[in-house]
N, C-alpha and C positions, 0 to 999 in steps of 0.2 A: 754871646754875651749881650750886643746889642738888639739880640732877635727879643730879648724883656724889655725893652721901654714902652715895646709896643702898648704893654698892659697899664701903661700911667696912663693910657685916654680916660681908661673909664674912670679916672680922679676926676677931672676936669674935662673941659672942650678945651680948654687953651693947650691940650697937648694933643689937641686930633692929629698934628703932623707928624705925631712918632708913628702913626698906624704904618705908615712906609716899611717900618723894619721885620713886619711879619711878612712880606713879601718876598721869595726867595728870589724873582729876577733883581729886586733892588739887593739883597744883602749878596748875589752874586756879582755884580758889577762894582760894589765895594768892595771886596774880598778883594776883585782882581787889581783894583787900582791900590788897593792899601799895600799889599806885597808887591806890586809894582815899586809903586814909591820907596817904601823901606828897601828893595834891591838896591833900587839905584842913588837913593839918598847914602846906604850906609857904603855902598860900593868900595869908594876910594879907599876909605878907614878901612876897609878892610882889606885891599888890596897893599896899601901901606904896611898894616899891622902884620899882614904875612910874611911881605917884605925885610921888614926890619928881624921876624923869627930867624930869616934864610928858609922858610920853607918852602925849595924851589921844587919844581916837577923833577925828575930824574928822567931821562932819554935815555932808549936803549942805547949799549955801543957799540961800535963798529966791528966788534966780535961778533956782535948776535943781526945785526943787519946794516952793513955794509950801506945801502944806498938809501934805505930809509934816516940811516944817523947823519946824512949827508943834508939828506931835505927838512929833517926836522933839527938839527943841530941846535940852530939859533935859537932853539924856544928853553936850550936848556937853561933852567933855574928860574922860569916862570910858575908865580906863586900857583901853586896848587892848594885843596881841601875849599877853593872857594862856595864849594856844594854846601856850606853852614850858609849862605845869604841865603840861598833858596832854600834850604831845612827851614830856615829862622822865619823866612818872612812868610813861607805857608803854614805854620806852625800859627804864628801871631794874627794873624788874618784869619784862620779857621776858628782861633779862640774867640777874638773878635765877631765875629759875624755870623757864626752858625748857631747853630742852637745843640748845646754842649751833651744834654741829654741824649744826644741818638746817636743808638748802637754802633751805626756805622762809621758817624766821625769818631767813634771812639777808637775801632779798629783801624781806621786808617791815621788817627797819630801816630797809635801807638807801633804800628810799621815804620813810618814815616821816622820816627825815631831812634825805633831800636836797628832798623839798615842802614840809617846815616851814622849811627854812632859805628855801628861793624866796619863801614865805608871810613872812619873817621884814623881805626885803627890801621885797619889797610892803608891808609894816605899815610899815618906817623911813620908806621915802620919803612916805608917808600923813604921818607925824605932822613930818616935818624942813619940809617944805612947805606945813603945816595946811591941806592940802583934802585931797579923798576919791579925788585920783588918785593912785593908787602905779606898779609898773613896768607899762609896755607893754602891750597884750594879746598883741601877735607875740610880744613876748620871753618872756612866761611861757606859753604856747603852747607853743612852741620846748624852754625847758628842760623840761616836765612828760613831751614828748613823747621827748626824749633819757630822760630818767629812767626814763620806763615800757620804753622798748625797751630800753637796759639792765638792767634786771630782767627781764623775759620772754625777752633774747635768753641771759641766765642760766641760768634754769631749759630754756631750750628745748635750746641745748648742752651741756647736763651731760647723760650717760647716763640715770644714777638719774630721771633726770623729763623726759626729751625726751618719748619717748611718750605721757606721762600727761599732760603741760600740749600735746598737739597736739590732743588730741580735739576735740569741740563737741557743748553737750549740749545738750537744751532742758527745760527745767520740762515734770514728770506726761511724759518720755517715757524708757524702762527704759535704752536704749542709744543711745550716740553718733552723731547723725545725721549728723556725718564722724567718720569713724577717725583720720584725721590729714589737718589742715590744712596741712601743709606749713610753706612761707617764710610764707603768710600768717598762722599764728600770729605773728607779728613785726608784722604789720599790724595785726591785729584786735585783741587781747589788750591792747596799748599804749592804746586805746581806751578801752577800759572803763575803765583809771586814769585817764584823763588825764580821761575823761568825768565818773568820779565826783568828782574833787577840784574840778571847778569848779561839777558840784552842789549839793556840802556847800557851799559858796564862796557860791552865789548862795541857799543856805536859811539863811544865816548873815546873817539883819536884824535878829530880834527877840531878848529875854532869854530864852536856855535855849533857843530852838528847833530851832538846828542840835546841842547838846549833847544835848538830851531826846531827838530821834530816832536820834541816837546810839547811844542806850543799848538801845533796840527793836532798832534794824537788827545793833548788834552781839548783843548775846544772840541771837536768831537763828540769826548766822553762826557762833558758838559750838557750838549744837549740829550743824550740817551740816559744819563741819572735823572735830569730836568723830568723828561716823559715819564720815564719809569716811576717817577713820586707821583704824577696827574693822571688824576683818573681818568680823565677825558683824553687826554694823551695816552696814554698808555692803552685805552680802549680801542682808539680810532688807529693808531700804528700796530697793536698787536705784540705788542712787546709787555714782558712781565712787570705785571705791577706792586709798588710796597710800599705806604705814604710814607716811610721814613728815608725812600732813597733818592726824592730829590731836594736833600738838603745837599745830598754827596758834590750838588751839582754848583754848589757854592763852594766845598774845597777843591772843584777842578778849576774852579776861575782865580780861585789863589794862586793853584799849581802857573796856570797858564801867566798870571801875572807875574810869579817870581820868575819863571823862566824867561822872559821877555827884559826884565829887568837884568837878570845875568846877563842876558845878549847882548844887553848894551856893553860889556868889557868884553864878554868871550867872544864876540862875532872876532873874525880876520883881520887882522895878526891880533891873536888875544893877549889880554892883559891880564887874565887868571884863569886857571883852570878850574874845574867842578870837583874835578878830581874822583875817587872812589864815596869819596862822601855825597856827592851831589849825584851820582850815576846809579850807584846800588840805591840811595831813597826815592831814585827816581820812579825807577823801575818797581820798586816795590810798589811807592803808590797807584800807580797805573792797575798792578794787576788787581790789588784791592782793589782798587774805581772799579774796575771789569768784574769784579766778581758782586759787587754793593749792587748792582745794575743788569748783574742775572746775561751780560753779552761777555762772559770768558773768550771764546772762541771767535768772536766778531772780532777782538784783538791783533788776532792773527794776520789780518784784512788792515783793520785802522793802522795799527802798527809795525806796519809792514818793512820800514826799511829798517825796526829794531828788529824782525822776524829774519830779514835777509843777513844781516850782520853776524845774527848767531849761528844760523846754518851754514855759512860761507864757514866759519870757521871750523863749524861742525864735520862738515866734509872734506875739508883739507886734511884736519887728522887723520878720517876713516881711509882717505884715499891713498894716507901718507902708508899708514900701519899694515892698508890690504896689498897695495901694490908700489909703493915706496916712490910712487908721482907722486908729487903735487897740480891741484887741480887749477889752483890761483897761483899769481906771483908771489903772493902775500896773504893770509888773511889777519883779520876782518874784510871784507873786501872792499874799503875804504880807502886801503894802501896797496892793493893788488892795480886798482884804478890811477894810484899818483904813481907806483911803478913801469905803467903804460906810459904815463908822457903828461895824463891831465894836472894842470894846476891847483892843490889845494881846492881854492877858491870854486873852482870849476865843479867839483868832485862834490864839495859843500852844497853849493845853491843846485846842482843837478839833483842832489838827495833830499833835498827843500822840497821841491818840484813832487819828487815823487809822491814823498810824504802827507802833501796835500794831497795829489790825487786819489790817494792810499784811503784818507780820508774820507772824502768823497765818497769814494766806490761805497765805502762802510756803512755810509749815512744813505748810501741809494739802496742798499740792502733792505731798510725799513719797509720800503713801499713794493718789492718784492715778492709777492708773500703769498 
């Protein structure tokens, strides 16, 4: 919204200083602070208003795990769904500050929406039934997986971005190992969203841990949407270019500020949880971001301790079903690690650590090539 003032110059010179707002590194660094600010301004009121509903987190019980209900005991009936600050405030910042006509902020609201609301109903039925089961896993399966095809069968039917969202690229390699994937972009593509939102979903145990890698894996994708809109970036790194995706790199500086903003309550011993509202849109936007920016599989890599979360769980089942071990004490393996002896806290900032290096490694893959 505010990327149009820019066009008052040419009324006047006394408006030459709005020229600032066509610049995406300025309307990105607003983003981030304006969902920052709205986190943590509306924070309390909403930690309050939770409060006052009872919409407390439910903790497993001591039937379904024994020494986990023991260390998480105390958090029971801490406000959960707090994932509407951070829906809310990148929502309001991308409307704000991006420029509303491109395709891609439009796919990435409308994710960002329609998996906070899925996430929204999974928290109510959690807390209307005070246990830890919310909707179905078929039915939230089901919707993530309508939602992702809708968005990618989006971008895939529109002119302006059919070609560019068919490619398939792979991390440290210059050019598209398919040109175009076809109908299977429809197949594949939906994948990665559906894959990352239950990710974030299943790295979302501890205080600040699914938020804190948030912040890593977003900044990141911040600067690979940035390149990938610059021609000159995008040239000189080798990565695929589309002038409409690095506006994307202004709703990553949102993401990245509303999660920073959450931090401030959910870091240790939190004061609200994300809940399946904040986890599942979390994750959804990420894979959009990844797919807007043509690096799907570079995710793998940036995202790596949502990647480790899901396959720790992944293999405990297959290990459970083929040979009736368990592989971990627990999964996610989040709580396989506080069942060893480490502290919360230890377990958190050791997964901090990684997630930046995760990072890192992702961003050194550019120069790879």
């Amino acid at each position: 919204m505010l990327y149009y003032l820019h066009l008052l110059k040419d009324q006047s010179e006394f408006f030459d200083f709005l020229n600032v707002f066509q610049y995406q590194t300025f309307r990105a660094a607003g983003a981030a602070l304006t969902s920052f600010l709205l986190s943590v301004f509306l924070g309390n009121r909403v930690i309050l208003k939770l409060t006052s509903l009872k919409i407390g987190q439910p903790i497993r019980t001591k039937e379904e795990v024994h020494r986990l209900a023991e260390l998480h005991g105390i958090k029971t009936g801490t406000p959960t769904m707090g994932g509407i600050l951070i829906v809310g405030s990148v929502v309001a910042a991308s409307l704000l500050w991006t420029r509303l006509g491109n395709p891609f902020i439009h796919t990435l609201l409308f994710v960002t929406l329609a998996t906070g609301f899925l996430g929204f109903l999974d928290d109510w039925k959690k807390v209307t039934k005070k246990n830890s089961k919310g909707v179905s896993s078929r039915f939230k399966l089901v919707v993530q997986f309508v939602v992702a095809g809708i968005a990618v069968g989006y971008l895939y039917f529109l002119p302006a971005t059919s070609d560019y969202i068919s490619q398939l690229y792979l991390p440290s390699v210059k050019y598209p190992v398919i040109q175009d994937m076809g109908i299977f972009t429809l197949l594949l593509l939906p994948l990665v969203i559906v894959g990352a939102s239950n990710a974030v979903n299943l790295t979302d145990g501890l205080d600040g841990l699914a938020s804190g890698c948030t912040v890593t894996t977003g900044l990141a994708y911040a600067a690979l949407t940035y390149a990938a809109g610059n021609f000159v970036a995008a040239d000189y790194l080798k990565v695929p270019f589309h002038p409409s995706a690095g506006e994307v790199s202004i709703f990553c500086a949102g993401l990245v500020g509303a999660a920073l903003g959450f931090l401030w309550f959910n870091c240790h011993p939190a004061r609200v949880f994300m809940g399946d509202t904040g986890s599942l849109s979390i994750g959804g936007m990420l894979g959009m971001i990844a797919i807007c920016c043509k690096q799907e599989l570079l995710l793998v890599i940036i995202g790596f301790v949502f990647v480790m979360e899901a396959m720790s769980v992944i293999l405990q089942v297959a290990s459970f079903k083929l040979t009736g071990k368990r592989i971990f004490k627990m999964s996610p393996i989040h709580h396989h690690f506080e069942l060893l002896g480490w502290e919360e806290s230890k377990v958190i900032n050791r997964f901090w650590i990684i997630s930046i290096i995760a990072a890192m490694i992702g961003l050194m893959t550019l120069k790879i090539r």
